[in-house]
C-alpha positions in Angstrom: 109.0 113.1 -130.2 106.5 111.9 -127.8 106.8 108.1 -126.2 103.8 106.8 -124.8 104.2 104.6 -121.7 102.2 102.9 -119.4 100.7 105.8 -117.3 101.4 104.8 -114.0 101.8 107.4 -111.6 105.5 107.8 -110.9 106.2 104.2 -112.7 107.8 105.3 -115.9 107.9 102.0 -117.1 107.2 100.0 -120.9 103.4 99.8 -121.8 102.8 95.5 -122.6 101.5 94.5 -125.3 99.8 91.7 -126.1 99.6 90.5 -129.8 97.3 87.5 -130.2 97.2 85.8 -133.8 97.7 82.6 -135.6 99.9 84.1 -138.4 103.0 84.1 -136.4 105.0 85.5 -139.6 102.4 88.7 -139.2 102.1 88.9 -135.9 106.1 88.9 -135.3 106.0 92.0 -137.8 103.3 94.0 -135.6 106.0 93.1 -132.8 108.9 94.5 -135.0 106.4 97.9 -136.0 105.4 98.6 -132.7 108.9 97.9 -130.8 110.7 99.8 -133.5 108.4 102.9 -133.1 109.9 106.4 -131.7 107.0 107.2 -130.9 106.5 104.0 -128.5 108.1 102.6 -125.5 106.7 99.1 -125.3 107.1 95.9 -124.5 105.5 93.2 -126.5 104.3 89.4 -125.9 102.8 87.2 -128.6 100.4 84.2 -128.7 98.9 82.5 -131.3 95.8 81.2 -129.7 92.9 82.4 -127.7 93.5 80.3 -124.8 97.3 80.7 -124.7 96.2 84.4 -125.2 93.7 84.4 -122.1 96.6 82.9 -120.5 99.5 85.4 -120.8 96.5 88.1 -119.8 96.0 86.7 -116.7 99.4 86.1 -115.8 101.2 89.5 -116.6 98.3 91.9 -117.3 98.5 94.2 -120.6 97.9 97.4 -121.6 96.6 96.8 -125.5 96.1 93.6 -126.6 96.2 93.1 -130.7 93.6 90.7 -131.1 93.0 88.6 -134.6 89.3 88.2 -135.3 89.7 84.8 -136.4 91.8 82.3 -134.5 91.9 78.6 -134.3 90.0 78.4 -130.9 87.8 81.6 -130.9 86.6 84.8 -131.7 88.8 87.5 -131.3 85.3 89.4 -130.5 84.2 86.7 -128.2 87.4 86.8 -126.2 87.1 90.3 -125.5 85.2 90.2 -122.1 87.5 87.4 -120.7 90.6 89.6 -121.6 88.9 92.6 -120.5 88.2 90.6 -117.1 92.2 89.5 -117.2 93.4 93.2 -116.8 90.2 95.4 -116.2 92.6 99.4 -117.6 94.0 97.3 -120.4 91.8 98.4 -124.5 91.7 95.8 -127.0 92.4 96.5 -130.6 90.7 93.6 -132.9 92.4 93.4 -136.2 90.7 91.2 -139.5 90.9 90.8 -142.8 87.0 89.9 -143.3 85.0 92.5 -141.5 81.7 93.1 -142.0 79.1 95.7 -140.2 77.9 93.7 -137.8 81.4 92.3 -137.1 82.6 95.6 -136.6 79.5 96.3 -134.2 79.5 93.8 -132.3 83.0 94.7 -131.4 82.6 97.9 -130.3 79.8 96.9 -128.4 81.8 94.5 -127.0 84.0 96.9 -125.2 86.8 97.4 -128.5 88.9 100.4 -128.8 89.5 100.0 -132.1 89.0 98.1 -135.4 91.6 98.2 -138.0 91.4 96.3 -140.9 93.6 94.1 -143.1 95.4 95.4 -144.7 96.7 98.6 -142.8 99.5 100.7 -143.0 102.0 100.9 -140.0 101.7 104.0 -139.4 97.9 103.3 -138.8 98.6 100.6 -136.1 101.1 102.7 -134.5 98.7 105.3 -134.2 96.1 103.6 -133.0 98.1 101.7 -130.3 99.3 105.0 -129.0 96.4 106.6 -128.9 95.0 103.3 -126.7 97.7 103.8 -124.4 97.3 107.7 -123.8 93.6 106.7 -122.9 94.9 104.1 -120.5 97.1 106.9 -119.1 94.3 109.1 -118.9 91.6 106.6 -117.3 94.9 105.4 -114.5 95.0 109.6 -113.9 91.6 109.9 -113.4 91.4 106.9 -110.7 94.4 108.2 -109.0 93.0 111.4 -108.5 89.7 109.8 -107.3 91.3 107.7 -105.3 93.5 110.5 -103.6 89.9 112.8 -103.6 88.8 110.0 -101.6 91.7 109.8 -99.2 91.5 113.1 -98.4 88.0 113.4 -97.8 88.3 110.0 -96.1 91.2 111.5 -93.6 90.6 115.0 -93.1 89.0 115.9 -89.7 86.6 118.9 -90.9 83.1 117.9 -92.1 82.4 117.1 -95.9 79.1 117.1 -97.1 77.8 118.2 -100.8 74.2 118.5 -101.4 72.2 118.4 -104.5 69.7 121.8 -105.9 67.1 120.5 -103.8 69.6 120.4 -100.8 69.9 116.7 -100.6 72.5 114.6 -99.1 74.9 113.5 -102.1 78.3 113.2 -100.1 78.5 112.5 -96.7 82.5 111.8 -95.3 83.6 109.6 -92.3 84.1 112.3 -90.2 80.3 113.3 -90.5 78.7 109.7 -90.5 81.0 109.3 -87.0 79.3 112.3 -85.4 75.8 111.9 -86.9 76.0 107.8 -86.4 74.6 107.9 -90.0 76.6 106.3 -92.6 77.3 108.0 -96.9 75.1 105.0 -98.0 72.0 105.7 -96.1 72.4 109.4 -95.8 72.1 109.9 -99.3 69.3 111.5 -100.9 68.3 112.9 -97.4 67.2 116.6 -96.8 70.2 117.9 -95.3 68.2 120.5 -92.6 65.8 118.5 -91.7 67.5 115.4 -91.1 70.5 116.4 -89.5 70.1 120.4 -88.3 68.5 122.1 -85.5 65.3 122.5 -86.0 65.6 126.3 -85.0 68.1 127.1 -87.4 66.6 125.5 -90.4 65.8 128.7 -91.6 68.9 130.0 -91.4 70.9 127.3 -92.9 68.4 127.4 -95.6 68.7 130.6 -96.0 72.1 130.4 -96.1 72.1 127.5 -98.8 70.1 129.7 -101.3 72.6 132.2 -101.1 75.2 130.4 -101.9 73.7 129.0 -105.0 72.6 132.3 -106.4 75.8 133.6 -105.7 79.8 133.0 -106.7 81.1 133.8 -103.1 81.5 131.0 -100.1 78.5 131.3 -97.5 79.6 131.2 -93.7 76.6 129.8 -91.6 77.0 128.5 -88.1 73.9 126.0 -86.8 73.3 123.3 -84.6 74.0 119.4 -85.9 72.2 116.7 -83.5 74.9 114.1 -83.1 74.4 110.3 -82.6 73.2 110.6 -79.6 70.6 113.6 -79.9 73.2 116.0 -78.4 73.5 119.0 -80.1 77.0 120.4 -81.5 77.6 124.1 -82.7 79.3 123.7 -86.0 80.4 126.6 -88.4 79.8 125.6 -92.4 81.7 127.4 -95.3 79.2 126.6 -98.8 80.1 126.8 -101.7 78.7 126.2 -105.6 79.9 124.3 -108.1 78.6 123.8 -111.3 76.9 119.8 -111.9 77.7 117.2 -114.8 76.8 118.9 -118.5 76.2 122.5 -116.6 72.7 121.0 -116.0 72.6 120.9 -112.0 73.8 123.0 -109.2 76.2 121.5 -106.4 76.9 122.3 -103.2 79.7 121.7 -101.0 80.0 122.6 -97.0 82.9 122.6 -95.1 82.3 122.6 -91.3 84.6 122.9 -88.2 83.0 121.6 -84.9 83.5 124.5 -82.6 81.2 122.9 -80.2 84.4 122.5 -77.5 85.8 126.3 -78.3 82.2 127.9 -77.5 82.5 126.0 -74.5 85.9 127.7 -73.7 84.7 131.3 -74.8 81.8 130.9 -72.4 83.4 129.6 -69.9 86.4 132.2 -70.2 83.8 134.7 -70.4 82.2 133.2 -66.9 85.5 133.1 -65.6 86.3 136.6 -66.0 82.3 137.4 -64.9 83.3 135.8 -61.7 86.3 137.2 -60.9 85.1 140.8 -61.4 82.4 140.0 -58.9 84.5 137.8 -56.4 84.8 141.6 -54.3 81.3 142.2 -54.2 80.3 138.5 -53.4 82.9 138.6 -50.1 81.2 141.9 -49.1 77.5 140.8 -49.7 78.9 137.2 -47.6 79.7 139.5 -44.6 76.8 141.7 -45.0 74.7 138.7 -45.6 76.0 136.0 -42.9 75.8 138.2 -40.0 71.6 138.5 -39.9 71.9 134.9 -40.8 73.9 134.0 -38.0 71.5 136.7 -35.7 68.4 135.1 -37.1 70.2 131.5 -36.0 71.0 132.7 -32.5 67.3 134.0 -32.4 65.7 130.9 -33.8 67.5 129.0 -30.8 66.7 131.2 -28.0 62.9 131.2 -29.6 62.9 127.2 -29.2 63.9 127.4 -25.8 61.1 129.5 -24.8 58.9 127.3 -26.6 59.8 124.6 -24.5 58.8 126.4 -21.1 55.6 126.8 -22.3 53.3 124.8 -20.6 51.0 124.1 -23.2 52.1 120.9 -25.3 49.1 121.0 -27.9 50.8 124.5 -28.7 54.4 123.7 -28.6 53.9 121.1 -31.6 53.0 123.7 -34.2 55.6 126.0 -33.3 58.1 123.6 -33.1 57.7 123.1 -36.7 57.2 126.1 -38.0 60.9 126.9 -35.9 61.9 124.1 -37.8 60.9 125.2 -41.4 63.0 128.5 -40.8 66.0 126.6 -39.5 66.1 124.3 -42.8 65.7 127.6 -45.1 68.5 129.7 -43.3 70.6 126.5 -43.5 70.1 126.0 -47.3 70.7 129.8 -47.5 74.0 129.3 -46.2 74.8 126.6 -48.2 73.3 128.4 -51.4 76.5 131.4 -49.8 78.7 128.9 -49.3 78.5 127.6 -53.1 78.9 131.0 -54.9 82.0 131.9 -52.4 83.5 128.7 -54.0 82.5 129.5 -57.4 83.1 133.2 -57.4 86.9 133.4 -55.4 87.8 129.7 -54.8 91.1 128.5 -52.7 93.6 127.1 -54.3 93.6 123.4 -54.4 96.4 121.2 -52.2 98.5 118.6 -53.8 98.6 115.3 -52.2 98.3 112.1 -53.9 94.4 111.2 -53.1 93.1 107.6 -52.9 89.5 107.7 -54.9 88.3 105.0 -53.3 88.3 107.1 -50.0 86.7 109.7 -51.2 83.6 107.9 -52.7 83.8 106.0 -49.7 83.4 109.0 -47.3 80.9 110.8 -49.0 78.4 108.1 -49.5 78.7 107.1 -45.3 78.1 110.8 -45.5 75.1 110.8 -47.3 73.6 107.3 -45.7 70.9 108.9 -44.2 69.4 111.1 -47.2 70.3 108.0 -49.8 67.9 105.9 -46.9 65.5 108.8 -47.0 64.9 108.6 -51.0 64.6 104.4 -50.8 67.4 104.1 -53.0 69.8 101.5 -53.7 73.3 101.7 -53.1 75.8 100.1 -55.5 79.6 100.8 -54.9 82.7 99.9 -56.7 86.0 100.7 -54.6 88.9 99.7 -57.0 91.6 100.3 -54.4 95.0 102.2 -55.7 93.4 104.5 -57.8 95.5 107.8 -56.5 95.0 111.2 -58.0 96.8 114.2 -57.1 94.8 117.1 -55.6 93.0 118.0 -52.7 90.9 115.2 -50.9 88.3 117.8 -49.5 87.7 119.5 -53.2 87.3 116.1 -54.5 84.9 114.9 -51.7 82.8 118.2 -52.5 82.6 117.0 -56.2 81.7 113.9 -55.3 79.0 114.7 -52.9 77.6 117.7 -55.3 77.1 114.6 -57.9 75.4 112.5 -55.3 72.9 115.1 -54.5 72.3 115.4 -58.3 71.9 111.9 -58.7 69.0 111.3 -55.5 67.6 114.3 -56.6 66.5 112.8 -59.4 65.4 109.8 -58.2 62.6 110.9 -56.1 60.9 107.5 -56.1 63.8 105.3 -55.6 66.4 103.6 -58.1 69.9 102.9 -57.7 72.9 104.7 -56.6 76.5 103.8 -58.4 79.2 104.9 -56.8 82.5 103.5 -57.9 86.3 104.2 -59.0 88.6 102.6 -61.7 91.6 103.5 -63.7 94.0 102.0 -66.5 97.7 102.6 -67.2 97.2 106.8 -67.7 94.3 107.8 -65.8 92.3 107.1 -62.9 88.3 108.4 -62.5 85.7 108.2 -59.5 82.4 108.2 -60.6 78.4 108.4 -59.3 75.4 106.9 -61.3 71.9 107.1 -61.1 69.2 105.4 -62.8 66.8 109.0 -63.3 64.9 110.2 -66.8 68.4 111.1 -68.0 69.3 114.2 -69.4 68.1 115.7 -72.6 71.0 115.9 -74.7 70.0 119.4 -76.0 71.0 121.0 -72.9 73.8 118.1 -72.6 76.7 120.9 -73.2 75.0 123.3 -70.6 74.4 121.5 -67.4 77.8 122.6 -66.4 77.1 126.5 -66.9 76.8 128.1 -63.5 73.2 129.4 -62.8 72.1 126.5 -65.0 69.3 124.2 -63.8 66.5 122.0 -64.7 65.3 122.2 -61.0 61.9 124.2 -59.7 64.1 125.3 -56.8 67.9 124.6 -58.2 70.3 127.6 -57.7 73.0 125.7 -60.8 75.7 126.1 -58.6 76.4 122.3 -57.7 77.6 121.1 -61.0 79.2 124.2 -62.1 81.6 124.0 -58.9 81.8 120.7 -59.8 83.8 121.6 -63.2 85.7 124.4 -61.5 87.6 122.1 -59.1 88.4 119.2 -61.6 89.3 122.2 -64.1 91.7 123.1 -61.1 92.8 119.2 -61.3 93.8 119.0 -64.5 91.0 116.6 -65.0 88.5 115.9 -67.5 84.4 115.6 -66.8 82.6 112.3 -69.0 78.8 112.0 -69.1 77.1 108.9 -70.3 73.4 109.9 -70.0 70.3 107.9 -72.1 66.8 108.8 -71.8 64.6 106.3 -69.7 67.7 104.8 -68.5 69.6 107.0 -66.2 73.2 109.4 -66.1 76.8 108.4 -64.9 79.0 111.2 -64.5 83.2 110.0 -65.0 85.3 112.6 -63.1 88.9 111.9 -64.7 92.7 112.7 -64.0 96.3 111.6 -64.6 97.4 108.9 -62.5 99.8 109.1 -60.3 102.2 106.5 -58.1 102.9 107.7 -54.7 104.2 111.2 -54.9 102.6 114.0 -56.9 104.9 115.3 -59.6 106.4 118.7 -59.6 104.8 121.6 -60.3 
């Protein structure tokens, strides 16, 4: 036969019992029923007053208490709440001998399980007590459930969200309110799309949501989700239906698996490959290309020359300039050469333990001039010790590339921070400027090659950028607010005074 216990997940321990009345006689009978039952496995306390009742509660808890309507000291009704309060899963079963409707009301309204009256037949008490514990066992099944729902939505790394019919925010997980910086509390009851989606793909998400509430299947949709920051993160949702409380609502659920960072890799892969199949045709268009530079150069020189000899200086002036124009465009052509060499078939990198500091260092005396030139403040930051292992040339190209980002927009002045740093695993170099910022739409892109923001930018310069700290082992980190400026973090392992092994 079946023995009802206290419903504790894994405890598989006596329910307690409580028996409060002033009869002792009586109430060590109900002890003798109820410990004496097969169908029970209890263990059972008496008292014969409300406060020593109250008492016992608070101390060990209970699962039923028997309660005498009439004690000595109070109502077996009135106690209710405080015993309630004493052991919040425990159900109280109120027992009299004078009951009347309203008595019998009040109790239930009270928060009773039961009302048995005086007198009752064991096998009624019995009954009732179990069936007071199989609730308790049910309600302590349902909480655990919840609370391991909870857990798991709590820990898992995927996004949770469920939305209502009218595809409002009803669940919102941790993981979610981390990346959208809006907490479960005040998300709820938002519209999911136009709070938190793209607003080019509202459509489609939409779209998508309908179809998974007319339909039994998942729905697979990928949009864009604006993070805390405005950025925007490429994130593929699996929704699916469920049925509301009473079959009266519609529910939906999404699933979604940032696959911001594996795009990323796909496109870059797929740049990778693009730029090896053309590294051939880029070292025959350098030769084909450099040599009428380098005639147009030897030309350009031998035309100044002449220019000189002429005896007329009011003439000389304007042609000086104009020689001049044509030497800066052929140089920046060359430059523009140099860069997609790099990017298309770069050498591989040395390995040498580097000193960060150095290279910042260098590149800013480098650049002293063209910082002067755009009346901008220079702030460095030369943490010494900071060693890296890789090639100091490579590194002094990333560093000047970001410098010429970084005055380039700044074409009314600002500051200039240039610094290093490091911690126990990794060391960085880093440049800052004070600009607009960048718009954290095209946040995930400004690293694409051919990718720029700039009238006359060839996006070259910060795509080379990630090639040679890809060829590092480092990591890129961009801290950019609008109105306030960008600081690019270039990252890698530290080192001590020899590079590792290969």
């Amino acid at each position: 036969m079946l023995r009802f216990q206290s419903g504790r997940p894994g405890a598989g321990v006596s329910s307690r019992i409580l028996i409060i009345d002033d009869n002792e006689s009586l109430a060590q009978n109900l002890r003798d029923v109820l410990e004496g039952a097969r169908e029970l496995d209890v263990e059972v306390t008496l008292a014969t007053t409300g406060q020593a009742g109250l008492k016992a509660a608070r101390r060990d808890g209970f699962d039923v208490a028997v309660v005498d309507v009439k004690l000595p000291d109070a109502s077996g009704v009135d106690l209710i709440r405080a015993l309630r309060a004493a052991s919040e899963q425990g159900e109280i079963v109120l027992v009299t001998g004078f009951a009347t409707v309203d008595t019998a009301i009040a109790a239930l309204q009270a928060g009773a399980f039961a009302f048995i009256l005086k007198s009752f037949r064991p096998e009624e008490l019995i009954s009732t007590v179990a069936q007071a514990i199989e609730k308790i066992a049910l309600k302590r099944e349902r909480e655990e459930y919840a609370r391991r729902y909870k857990a798991l939505v709590g820990a898992t790394d995927v996004l949770i969200v469920g939305l209502d019919a009218n595809e409002r925010v009803t669940l919102f997980n941790p993981r979610i309110s981390a990346l959208t910086g809006v907490t479960a509390e005040a998300a709820s009851g938002w519209p999911f799309a136009e709070s938190f989606v793209e607003d080019t793909d509202h459509k489609k998400l939409q779209h998508a949501l309908q179809t998974a509430l007319e339909g039994d299947a998942a729905v697979e949709v990928d949009v864009g989700l604006r993070d805390k920051v405005g950025a925007i993160r490429r994130v593929r949702w699996h929704f699916s239906r469920v049925r509301g409380a009473k079959n009266r609502a519609e529910l939906l659920y999404g699933i979604g698996i940032d696959i911001t960072e594996r795009r990323a890799l796909e496109r870059r892969a797929a740049d990778a490959e693009a730029m090896n199949a053309m590294a051939p045709l880029a070292l025959g268009l350098a030769h084909e290309i450099r040599n009428p530079l380098n005639a147009a150069v030897l030309e350009l020189h031998l035309l100044g020359r002449a220019i000189e000899r002429l005896p007329d200086a009011a003439a000389r002036e304007p042609m000086k300039r104009r020689v001049g124009i044509v030497e800066s465009e052929i140089k920046r052509l060359e430059r523009l050469l140099t860069d997609f060499l790099e990017l298309a078939r770069p050498r591989a990198p040395q390995r040498e333990p580097v000193d960060l500091a150095r290279v910042i260092g260098d590149v800013v005396e480098l650049e002293g001039e063209a910082i002067a030139a755009h009346r901008v403040e220079l702030s460095r930051d030369l943490t010494p010790e900071c060693l890296a292992c890789g090639d100091v040339e490579k590194l002094k190209q990333v560093a000047l590339n970001l410098v010429v980002n970084a005055l380039d927009v700044m074409p009314d002045g600002g500051t200039l921070r240039a610094g290093v740093g490091g911690d126990a695993n990794e060391v960085w170099m880093y440049i800052g400027d004070t600009g607009p910022g960048v718009d954290p739409s095209i946040l995930a892109e400004i690293f694409d090659p051919f990718f720029t923001t700039k009238a006359a930018g060839t996006g070259l310069g910060l795509a080379i950028v990630r090639k040679i700290v890809d060829q590092h082992s480092g990591r890129i980190a961009v801290d950019t607010k609008k109105g306030e400026g960008t600081t690019v973090r270039i990252l890698f392992p530290r080192i001590a005074a020899r590079c590792p092994p290969v």
